[in-house]
C-alpha positions in Angstrom: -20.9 0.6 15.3 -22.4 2.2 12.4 -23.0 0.4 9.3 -19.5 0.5 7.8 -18.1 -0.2 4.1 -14.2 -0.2 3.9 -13.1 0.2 0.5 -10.0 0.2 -1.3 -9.2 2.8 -4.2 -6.0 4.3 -5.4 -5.8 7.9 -5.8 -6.6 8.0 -9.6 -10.2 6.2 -9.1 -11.7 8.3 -5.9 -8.9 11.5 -5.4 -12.4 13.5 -5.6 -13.8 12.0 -2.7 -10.2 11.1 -1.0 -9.5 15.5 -1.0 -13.4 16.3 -0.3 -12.5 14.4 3.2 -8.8 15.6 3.6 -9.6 19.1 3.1 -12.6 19.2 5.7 -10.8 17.4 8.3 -7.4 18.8 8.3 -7.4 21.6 5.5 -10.7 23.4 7.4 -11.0 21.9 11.1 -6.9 21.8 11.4 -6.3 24.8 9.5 -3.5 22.5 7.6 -2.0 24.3 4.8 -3.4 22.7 1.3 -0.4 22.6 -0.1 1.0 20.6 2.5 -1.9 18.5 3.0 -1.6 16.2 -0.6 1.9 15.7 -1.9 3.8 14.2 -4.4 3.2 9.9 -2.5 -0.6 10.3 -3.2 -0.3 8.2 -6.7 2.1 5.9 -4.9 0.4 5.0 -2.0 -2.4 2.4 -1.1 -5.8 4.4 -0.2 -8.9 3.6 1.6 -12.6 5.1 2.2 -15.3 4.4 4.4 -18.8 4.3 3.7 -21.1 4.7 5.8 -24.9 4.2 4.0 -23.0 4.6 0.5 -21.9 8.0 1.5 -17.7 8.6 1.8 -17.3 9.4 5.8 -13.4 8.7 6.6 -10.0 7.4 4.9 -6.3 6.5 5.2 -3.8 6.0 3.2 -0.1 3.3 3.2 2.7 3.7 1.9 5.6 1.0 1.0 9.2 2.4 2.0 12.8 1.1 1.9 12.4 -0.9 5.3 9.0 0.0 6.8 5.0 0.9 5.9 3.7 4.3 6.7 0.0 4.9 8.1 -1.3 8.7 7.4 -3.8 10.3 6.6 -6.8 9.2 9.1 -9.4 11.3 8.5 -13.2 11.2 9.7 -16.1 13.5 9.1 -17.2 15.1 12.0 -20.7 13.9 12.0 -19.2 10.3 11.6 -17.2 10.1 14.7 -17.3 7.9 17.8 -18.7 4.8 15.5 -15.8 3.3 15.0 -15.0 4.3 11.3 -11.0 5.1 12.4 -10.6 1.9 14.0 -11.9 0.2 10.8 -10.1 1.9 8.8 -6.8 1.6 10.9 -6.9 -2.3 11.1 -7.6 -2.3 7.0 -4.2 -0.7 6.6 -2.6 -2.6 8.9 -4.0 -5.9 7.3 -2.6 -4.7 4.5 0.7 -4.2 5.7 1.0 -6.9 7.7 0.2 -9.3 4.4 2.2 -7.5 2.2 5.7 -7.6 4.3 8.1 -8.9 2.6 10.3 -9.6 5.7 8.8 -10.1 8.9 11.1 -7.4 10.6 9.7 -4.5 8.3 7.6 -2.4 10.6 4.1 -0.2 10.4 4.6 3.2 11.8 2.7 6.3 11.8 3.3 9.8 13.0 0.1 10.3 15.0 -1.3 13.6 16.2 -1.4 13.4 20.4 -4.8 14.1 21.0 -4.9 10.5 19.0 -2.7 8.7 20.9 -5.1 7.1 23.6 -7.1 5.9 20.9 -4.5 4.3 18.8 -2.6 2.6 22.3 -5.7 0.5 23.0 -5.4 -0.8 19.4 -2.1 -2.1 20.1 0.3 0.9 18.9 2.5 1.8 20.6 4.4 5.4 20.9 8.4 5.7 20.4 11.1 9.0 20.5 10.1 12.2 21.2 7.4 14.3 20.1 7.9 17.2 17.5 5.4 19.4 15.0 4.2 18.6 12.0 2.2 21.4 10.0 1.9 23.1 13.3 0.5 20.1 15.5 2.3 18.2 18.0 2.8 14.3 16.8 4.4 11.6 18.2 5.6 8.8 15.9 4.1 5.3 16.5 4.4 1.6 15.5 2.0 -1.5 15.7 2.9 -3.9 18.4 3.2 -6.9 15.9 2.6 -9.9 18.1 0.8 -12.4 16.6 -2.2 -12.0 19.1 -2.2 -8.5 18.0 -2.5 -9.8 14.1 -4.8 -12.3 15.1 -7.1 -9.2 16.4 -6.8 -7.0 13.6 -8.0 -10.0 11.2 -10.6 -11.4 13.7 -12.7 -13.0 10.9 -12.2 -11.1 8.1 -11.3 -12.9 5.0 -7.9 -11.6 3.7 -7.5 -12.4 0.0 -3.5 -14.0 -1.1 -2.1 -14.2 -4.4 1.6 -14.5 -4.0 3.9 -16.8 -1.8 4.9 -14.2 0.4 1.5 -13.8 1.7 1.0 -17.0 2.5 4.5 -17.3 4.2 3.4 -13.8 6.5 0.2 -15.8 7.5 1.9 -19.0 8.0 4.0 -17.6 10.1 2.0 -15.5 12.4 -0.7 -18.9 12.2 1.9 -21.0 13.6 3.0 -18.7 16.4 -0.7 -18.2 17.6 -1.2 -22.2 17.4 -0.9 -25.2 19.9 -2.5 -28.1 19.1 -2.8 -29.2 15.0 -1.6 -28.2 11.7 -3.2 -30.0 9.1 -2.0 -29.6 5.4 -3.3 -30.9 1.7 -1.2 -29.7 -0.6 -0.5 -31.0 -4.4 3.2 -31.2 -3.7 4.4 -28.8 -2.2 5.5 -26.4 -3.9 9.0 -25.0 -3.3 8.3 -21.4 -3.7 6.1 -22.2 -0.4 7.2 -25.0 1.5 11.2 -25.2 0.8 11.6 -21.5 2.0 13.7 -20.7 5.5 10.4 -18.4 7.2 8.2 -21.9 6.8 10.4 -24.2 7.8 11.6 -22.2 11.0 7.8 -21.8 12.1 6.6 -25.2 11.3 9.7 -26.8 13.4 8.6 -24.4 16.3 5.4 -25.2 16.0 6.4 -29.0 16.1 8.3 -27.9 19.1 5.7 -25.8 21.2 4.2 -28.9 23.5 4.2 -32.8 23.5 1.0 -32.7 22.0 1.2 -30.9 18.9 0.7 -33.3 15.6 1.2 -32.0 12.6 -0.3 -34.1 9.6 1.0 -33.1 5.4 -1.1 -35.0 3.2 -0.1 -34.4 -0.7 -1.4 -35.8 -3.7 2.6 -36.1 -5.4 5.4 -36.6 -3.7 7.7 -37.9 -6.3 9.5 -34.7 -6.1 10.0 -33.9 -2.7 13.5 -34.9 -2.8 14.3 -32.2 -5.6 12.2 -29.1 -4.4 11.5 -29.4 -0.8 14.9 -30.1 1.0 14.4 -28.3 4.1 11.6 -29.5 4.6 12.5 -33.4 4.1 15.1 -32.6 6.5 12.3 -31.7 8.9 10.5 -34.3 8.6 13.2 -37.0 9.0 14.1 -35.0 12.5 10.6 -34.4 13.9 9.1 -37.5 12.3 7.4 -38.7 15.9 5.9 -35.0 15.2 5.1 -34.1 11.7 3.6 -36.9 9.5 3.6 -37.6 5.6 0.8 -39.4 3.4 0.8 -39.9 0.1 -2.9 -40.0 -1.3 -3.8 -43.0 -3.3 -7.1 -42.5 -4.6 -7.4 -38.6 -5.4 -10.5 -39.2 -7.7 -13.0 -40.0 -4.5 -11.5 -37.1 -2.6 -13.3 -33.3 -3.9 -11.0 -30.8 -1.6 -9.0 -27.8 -2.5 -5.6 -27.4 -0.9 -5.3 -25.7 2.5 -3.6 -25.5 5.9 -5.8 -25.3 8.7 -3.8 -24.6 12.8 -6.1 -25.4 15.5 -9.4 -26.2 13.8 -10.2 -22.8 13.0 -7.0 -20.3 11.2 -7.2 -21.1 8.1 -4.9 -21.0 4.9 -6.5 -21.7 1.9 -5.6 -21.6 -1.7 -8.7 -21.4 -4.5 -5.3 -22.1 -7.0 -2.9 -23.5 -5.4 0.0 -23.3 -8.5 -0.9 -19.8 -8.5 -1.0 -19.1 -5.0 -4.4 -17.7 -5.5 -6.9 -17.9 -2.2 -7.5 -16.6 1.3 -6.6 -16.3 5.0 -9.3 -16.5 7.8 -8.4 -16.3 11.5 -11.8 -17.2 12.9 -12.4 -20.4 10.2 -13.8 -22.8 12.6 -17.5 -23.2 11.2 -15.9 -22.9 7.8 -12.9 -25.7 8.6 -15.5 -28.4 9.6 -16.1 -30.0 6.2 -12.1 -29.4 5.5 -11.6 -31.7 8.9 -13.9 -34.2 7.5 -12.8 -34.8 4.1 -9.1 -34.5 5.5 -9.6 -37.2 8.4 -11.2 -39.3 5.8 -8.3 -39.0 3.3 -5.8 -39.7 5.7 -7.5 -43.1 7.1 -8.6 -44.8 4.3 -7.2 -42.9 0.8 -3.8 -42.5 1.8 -0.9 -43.8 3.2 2.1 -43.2 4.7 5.1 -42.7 2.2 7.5 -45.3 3.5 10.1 -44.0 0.6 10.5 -40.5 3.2 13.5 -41.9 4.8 15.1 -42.4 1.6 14.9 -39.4 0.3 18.0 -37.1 -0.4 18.4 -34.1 1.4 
């Protein structure tokens, strides 16, 4: 593979180099009318280029609608082919999409061209209806097979920056699924707009579920509160309690750790600000997670205990 940059850019910053692309690829080689080739969704729609040695090679572009995400747009200099600069730029979009869901039913689709379709079927897509002509070429629409293996490959190790709940709540969910052994969790307290919502509750009590030997371990600095703002997931707790554990930290001065949730020893959630649901996702964390385990293992034996007030609490 060539040495690859995947950038994002709307179409305000880079339209120059976004329609120097466009119109070689499918205004000059595919003879697509240019007034059929850019439209009226550029401004609206999430764009991305590939560099290759600083120089603009490919791009794609996503766009949000009612119920779904649209991929179009894939477009690769010729001179830039076979290096794998459509496959980058495919997973980036569907990264994207896959973090910015708001409901984990909403789908990716694309109407690929044919002579594209082997390509896009070995990168889990896969094709649906009848084909038909767009601008003169013969596409068949497709949609990402969203399996959580399937997620797992398109993040492989790359570092997926968060800022709202919902993103967490996407990752959490496809974390869980993927997950068989561990969840560990240090969390302030648990903030409702996180941990009291229906998609987090439903994965962690599968999760708890999955096999005898899942343990799931919460450690949170304040639980005070957890009666008022985290309902479900008391109610949780109380059922699965020979599953999913509770400690209250004692002594938070000796312990320097940001909040996290960490499946398996190595798929990682992690917040930089937690209040503000600022941070990251990593699906291939496992050197990274090693000093989290520490710290965390320490915490939980000798800072913490277990918060003998969770049966009591209202739900």
């Amino acid at each position: 593979m060539a040495n690859i940059d995947i950038q994002p850019c709307t179409w305000a910053e880079q339209q120059d180099e976004l329609k120097a692309i466009r119109c070689e690829v499918f205004v000059r080689e595919q003879h697509v009318p240019i007034d059929e080739e850019f439209d009226e969704y550029e401004v609206k729609c999430q764009h991305w280029i590939a560099f290759v040695h600083e120089q603009a090679a490919g791009c794609i572009r996503l766009i949000k609608e009612k119920d779904a995400w649209r991929i179009s747009r894939l477009a690769v200099l010729a001179i830039h082919r076979q290096q794998g600069l459509g496959s980058a730029l495919l997973n980036a979009a569907t990264r994207y999409a896959l973090s910015n869901k708001h409901r984990i039913q909403e789908r990716i689709y694309m109407h690929a061209q044919t002579s594209a379709i082997v390509l896009y079927q070995k990168l889990d897509w896969q094709t649906e209806g009848p084909r038909f002509d767009e601008v003169g070429i013969e596409h068949q629409r497709m949609c990402f097979i969203t399996s959580a293996e399937n997620c797992e490959r398109v993040f492989q190790a790359h570092v997926e920056r968060l800022a709202y709940p919902n993103h967490y709540l996407q990752h959490f969910h496809t974390m869980a699924e993927l997950s068989s052994k561990e969840l560990l969790i240090y969390s302030q307290h648990l903030n409702e707009e996180l941990f009291n919502q229906e998609p987090l509750i439903e994965a962690l009590s599968l999760l708890a579920r999955k096999n005898k030997h899942v343990h799931i371990r919460i450690l949170v600095e304040d639980s005070q509160n957890l009666d008022l703002h985290a309902n479900h997931l008391v109610y949780l707790l109380r059922r699965l309690s020979s599953k999913i554990s509770l400690h209250q930290l004692t002594d938070k001065h000796h312990l320097s750790l940001d909040y996290f949730m960490l499946f398996d020893k190595k798929r990682l959630l992690y917040f930089n600000n937690e209040k503000h649901f600022s941070g990251f996702a990593c699906y291939q964390a496992a050197t990274e997670a090693l000093p989290l385990i520490e710290a965390f293992e320490h915490a939980w034996e000798h800072l913490s205990h277990a918060d003998m007030n969770l049966r009591q609490l209202r739900i």
